[in-house]
DRENDO-1510 file (C-alpha; in Angstrom, 1 decimal, always signed):
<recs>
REC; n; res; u; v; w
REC; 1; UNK; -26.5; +98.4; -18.1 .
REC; 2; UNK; -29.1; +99.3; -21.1 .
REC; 3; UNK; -28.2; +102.7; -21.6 .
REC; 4; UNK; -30.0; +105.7; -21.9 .
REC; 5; UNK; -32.4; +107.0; -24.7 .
REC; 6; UNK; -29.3; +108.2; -26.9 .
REC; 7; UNK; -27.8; +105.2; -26.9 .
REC; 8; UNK; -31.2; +103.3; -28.1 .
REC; 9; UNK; -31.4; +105.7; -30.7 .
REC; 10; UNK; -27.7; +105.0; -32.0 .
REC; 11; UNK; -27.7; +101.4; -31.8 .
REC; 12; UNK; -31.0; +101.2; -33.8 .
REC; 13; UNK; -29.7; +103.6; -36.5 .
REC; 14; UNK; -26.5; +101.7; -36.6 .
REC; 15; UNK; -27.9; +98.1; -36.4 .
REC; 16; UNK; -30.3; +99.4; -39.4 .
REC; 17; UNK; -27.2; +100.7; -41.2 .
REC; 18; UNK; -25.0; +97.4; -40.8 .
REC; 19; UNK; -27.9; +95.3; -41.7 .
REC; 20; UNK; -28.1; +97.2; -45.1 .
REC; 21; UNK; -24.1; +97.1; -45.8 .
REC; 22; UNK; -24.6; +93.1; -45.3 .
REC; 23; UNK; -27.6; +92.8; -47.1 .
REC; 24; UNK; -25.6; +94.4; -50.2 .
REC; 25; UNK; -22.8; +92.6; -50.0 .
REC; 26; UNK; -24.8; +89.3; -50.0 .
REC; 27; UNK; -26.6; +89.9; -53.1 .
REC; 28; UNK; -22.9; +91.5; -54.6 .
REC; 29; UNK; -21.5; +87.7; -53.8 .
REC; 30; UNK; -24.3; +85.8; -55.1 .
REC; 31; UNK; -24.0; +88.1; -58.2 .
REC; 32; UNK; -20.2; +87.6; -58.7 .
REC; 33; UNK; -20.6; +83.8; -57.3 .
REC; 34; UNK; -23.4; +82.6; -59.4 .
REC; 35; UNK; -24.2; +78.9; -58.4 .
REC; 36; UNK; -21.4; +78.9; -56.6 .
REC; 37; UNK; -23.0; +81.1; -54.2 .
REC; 38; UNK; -24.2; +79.6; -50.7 .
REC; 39; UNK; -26.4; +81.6; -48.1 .
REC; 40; UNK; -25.0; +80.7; -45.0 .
REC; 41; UNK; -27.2; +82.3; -41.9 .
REC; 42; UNK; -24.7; +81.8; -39.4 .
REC; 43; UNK; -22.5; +84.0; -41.1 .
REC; 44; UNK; -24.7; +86.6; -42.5 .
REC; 45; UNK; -25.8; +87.1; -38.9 .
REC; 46; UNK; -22.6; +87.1; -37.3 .
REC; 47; UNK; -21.6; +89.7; -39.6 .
REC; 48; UNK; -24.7; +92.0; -39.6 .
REC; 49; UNK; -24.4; +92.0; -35.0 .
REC; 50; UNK; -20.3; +91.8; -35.0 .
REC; 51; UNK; -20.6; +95.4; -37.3 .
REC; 52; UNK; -22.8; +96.9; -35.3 .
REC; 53; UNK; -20.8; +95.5; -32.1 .
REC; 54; UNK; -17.7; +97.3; -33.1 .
REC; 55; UNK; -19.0; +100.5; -34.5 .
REC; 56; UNK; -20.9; +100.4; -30.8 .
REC; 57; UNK; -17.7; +99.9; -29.4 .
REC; 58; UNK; -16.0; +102.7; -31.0 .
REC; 59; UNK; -18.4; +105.3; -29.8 .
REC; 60; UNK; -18.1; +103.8; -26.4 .
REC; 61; UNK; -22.0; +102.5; -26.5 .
REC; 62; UNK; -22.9; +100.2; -24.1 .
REC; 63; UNK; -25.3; +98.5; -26.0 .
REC; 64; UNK; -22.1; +97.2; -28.1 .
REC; 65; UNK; -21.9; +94.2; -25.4 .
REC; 66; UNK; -25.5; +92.5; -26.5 .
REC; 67; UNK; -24.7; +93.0; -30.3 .
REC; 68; UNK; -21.1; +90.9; -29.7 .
REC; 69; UNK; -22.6; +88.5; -27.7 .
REC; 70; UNK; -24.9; +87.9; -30.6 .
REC; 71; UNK; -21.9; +87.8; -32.8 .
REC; 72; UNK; -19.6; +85.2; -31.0 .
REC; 73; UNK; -22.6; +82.5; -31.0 .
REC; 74; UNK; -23.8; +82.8; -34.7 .
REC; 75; UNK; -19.6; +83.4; -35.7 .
REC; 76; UNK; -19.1; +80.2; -33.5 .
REC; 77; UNK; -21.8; +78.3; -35.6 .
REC; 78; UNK; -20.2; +79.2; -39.0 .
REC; 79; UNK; -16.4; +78.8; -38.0 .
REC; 80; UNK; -17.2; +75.2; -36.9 .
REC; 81; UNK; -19.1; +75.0; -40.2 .
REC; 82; UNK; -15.7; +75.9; -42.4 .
REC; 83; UNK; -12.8; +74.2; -40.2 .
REC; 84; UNK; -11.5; +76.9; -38.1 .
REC; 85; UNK; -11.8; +75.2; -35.2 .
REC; 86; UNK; -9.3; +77.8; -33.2 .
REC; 87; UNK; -11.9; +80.5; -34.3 .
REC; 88; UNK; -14.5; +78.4; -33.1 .
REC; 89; UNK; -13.6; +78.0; -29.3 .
REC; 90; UNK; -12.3; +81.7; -29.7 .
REC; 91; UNK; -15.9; +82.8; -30.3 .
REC; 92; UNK; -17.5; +80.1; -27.6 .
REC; 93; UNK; -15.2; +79.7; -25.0 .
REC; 94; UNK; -13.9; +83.0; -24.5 .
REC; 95; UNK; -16.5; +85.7; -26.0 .
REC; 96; UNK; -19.4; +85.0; -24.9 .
REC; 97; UNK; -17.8; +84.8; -21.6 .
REC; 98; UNK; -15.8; +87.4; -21.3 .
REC; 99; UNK; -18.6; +90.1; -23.3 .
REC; 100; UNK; -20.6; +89.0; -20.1 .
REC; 101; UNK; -18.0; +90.5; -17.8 .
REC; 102; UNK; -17.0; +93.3; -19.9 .
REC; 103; UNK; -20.6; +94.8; -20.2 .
REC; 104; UNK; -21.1; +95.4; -16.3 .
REC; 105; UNK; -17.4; +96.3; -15.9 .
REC; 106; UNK; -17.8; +99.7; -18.3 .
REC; 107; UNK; -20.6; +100.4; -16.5 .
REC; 108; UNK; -19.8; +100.2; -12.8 .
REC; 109; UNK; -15.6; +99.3; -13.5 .
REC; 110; UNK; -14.2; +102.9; -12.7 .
REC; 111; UNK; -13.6; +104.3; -9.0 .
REC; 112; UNK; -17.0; +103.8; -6.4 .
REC; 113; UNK; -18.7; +101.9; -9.1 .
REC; 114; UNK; -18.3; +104.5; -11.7 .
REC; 115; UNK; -18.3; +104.4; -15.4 .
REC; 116; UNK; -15.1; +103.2; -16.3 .
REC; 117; UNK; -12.6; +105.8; -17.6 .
REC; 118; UNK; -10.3; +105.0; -20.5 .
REC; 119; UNK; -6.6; +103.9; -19.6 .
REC; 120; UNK; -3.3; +102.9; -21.5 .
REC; 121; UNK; -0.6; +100.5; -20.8 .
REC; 122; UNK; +2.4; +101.6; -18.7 .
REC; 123; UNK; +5.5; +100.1; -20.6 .
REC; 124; UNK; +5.9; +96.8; -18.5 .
REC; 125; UNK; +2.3; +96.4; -18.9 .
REC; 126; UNK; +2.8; +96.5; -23.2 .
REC; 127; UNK; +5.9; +94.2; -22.6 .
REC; 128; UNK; +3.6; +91.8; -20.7 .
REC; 129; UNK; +1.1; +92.1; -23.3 .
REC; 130; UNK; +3.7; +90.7; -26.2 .
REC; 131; UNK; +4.7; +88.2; -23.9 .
REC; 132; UNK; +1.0; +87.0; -23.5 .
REC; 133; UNK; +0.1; +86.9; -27.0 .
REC; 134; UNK; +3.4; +85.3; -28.4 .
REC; 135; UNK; +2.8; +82.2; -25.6 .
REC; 136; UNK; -1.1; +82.5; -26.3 .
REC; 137; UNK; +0.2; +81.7; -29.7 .
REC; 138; UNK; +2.4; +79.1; -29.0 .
REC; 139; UNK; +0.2; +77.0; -27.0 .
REC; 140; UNK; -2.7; +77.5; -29.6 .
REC; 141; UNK; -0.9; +76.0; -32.4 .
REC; 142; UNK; +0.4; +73.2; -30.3 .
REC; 143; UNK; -3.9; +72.6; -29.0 .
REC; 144; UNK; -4.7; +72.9; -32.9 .
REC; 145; UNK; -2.2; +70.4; -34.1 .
REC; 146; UNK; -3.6; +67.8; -31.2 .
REC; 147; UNK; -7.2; +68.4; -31.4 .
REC; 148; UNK; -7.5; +69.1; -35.3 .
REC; 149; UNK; -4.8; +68.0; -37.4 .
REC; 150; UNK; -4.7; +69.5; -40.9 .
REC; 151; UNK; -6.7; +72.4; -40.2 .
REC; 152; UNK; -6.0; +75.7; -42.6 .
REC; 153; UNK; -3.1; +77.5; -41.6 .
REC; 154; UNK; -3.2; +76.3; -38.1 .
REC; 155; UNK; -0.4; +79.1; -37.1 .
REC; 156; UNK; -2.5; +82.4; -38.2 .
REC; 157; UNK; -5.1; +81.0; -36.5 .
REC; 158; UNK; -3.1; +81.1; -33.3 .
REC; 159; UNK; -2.2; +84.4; -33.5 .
REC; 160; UNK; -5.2; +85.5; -34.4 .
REC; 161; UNK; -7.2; +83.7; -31.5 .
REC; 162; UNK; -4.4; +84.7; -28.8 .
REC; 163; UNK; -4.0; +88.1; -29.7 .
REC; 164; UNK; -8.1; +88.4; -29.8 .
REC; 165; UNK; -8.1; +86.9; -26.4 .
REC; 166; UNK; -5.7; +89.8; -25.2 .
REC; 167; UNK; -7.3; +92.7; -27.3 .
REC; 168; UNK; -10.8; +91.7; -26.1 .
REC; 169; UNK; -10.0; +91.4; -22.1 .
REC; 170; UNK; -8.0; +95.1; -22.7 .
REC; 171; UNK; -11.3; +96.2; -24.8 .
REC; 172; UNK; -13.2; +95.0; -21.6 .
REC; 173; UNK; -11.1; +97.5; -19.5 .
REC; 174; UNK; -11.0; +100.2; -22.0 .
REC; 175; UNK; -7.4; +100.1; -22.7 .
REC; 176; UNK; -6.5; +102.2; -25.6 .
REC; 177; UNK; -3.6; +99.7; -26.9 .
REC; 178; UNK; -6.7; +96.8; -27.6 .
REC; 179; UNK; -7.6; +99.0; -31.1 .
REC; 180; UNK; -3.4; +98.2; -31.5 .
REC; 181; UNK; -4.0; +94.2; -31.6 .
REC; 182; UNK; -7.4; +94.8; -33.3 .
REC; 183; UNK; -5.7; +96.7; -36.0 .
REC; 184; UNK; -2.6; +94.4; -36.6 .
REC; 185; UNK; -2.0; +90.8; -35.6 .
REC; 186; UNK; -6.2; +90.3; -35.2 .
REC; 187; UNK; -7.6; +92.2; -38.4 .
REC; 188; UNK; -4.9; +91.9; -41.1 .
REC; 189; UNK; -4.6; +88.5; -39.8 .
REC; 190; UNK; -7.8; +87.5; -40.1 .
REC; 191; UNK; -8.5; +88.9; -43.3 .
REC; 192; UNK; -5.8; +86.6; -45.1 .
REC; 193; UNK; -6.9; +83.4; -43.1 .
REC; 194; UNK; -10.9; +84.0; -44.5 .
REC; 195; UNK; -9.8; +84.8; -47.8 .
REC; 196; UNK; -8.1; +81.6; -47.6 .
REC; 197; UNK; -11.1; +79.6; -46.2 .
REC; 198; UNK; -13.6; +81.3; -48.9 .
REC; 199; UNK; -15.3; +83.3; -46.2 .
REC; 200; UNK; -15.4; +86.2; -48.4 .
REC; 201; UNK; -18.4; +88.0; -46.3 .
REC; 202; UNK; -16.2; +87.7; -43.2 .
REC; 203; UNK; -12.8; +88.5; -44.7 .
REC; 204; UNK; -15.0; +91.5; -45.5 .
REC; 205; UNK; -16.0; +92.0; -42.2 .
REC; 206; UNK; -12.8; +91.9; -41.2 .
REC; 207; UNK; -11.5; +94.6; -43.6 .
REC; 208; UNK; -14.2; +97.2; -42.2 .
REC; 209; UNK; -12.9; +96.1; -38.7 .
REC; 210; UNK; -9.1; +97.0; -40.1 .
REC; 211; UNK; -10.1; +100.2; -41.1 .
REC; 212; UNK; -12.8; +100.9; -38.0 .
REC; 213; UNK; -9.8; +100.1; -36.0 .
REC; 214; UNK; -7.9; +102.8; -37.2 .
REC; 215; UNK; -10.6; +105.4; -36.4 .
REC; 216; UNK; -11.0; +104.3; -32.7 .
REC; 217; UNK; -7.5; +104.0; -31.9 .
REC; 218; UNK; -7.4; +107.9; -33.2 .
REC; 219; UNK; -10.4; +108.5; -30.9 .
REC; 220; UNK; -9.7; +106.7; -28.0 .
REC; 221; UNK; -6.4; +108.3; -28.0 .
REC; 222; UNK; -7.9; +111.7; -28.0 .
REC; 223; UNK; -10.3; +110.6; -25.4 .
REC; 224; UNK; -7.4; +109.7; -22.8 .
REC; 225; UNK; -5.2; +112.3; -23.7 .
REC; 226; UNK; -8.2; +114.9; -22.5 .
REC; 227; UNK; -9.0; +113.1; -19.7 .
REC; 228; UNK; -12.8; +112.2; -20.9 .
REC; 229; UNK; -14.6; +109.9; -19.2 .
REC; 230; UNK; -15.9; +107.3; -21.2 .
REC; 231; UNK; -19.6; +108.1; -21.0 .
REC; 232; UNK; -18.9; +111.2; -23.0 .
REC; 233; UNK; -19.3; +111.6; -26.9 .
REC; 234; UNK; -16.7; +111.6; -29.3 .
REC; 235; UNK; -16.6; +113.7; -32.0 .
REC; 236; UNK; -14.5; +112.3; -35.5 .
</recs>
């Protein structure tokens, strides 16, 4: 559940690395900002754990779970801060849930309690996927226009919470085609609805998670097309 020594080693190189990349493009905001500029903790700490969650996540380390558990609560925090209220219960209801099922299931998730191998959809199973985020969509907007009238583009942030809701239980089951809904309808979303909001640190975060997304899609490809197990290292 923990990992072994390599792993340690990673995430604290990583997290060290990501907390750098944050730290510079604080003080680059507050720069360009001026007095405009507000330090918001809930977001610089949501960003700092959610980039070392997915970097984690692309190298199939374990230790990725803890860091995006992290992530959801401080992300949670901020989005109910700004008015993104669909992000909000994204992050709260759903997350921190689901990271707490996903971190046991790549551990003991594959055959006789095995690590869990990576997998991609058959074709019914893509088809069902559509399906699930164009209704997840659907019925977001309809909850966001009763719960929280006049919110900020209240239909990308449907799409954006349904198709993260998808993408994270596939990520949970190491399906290649989660880094698909990562890469399009989540990330490229997501950076026009921050932008939008002024969440320029997490519109940022979310164009390192575009591009990130691009390399693990490539490398969880080239994972399942060898037939690696999970547990072993990928080289970019």
């Amino acid at each position: 559940m923990l990992g072994d020594r390599a792993a340690h080693r990673e995430q604290a190189r990583i997290a060290l690395a990501m907390l750098a990349v944050t730290a510079l493009y604080e003080a680059a905001s507050a720069y360009v900002l001026g007095p405009d500029f507000a330090l918001n903790w809930y977001e610089v700490i949501g960003t700092w754990s959610g980039l070392t969650c997915v970097w984690l996540s692309r190298t199939r380390n374990i230790l990725c779970w803890p860091w995006g558990i992290v992530s959801a609560a401080a992300l949670g925090a901020f989005f109910a801060q700004i008015g993104l209220p669909g992000q909000q219960w994204l992050n709260w209801g759903y997350f921190l849930v689901i990271q707490l099922w996903a971190w046991p299931n790549w551990v003991f998730g594959g055959a006789g309690r095995t690590e869990l191998p990576v997998s991609r959809l058959s074709f019914l199973g893509r088809a069902a996927v559509l399906l699930s985020v164009a209704a997840g969509t659907v019925a977001v907007y309809v909850t966001i226009g009763l719960i929280a009238p006049g919110s900020l583009y209240p239909i990308v942030d449907a799409l954006v919470v349904a198709s993260s809701v998808v993408a994270q239980f596939l990520l949970g089951r190491k399906i290649v085609e989660s880094w698909v809904l990562w890469l399009g309808p989540v990330n490229a979303a997501s950076i026009f609805l921050f932008a939008a909001a002024g969440a320029y640190t997490v519109m940022a975060l979310y164009v390192a998670f575009f591009i990130h997304a691009l390399v693990a899609l490539r490398s969880w490809n080239t994972v399942f097309r060898s037939g690696a197990r999970i547990g072993a290292p990928i080289t970019i």
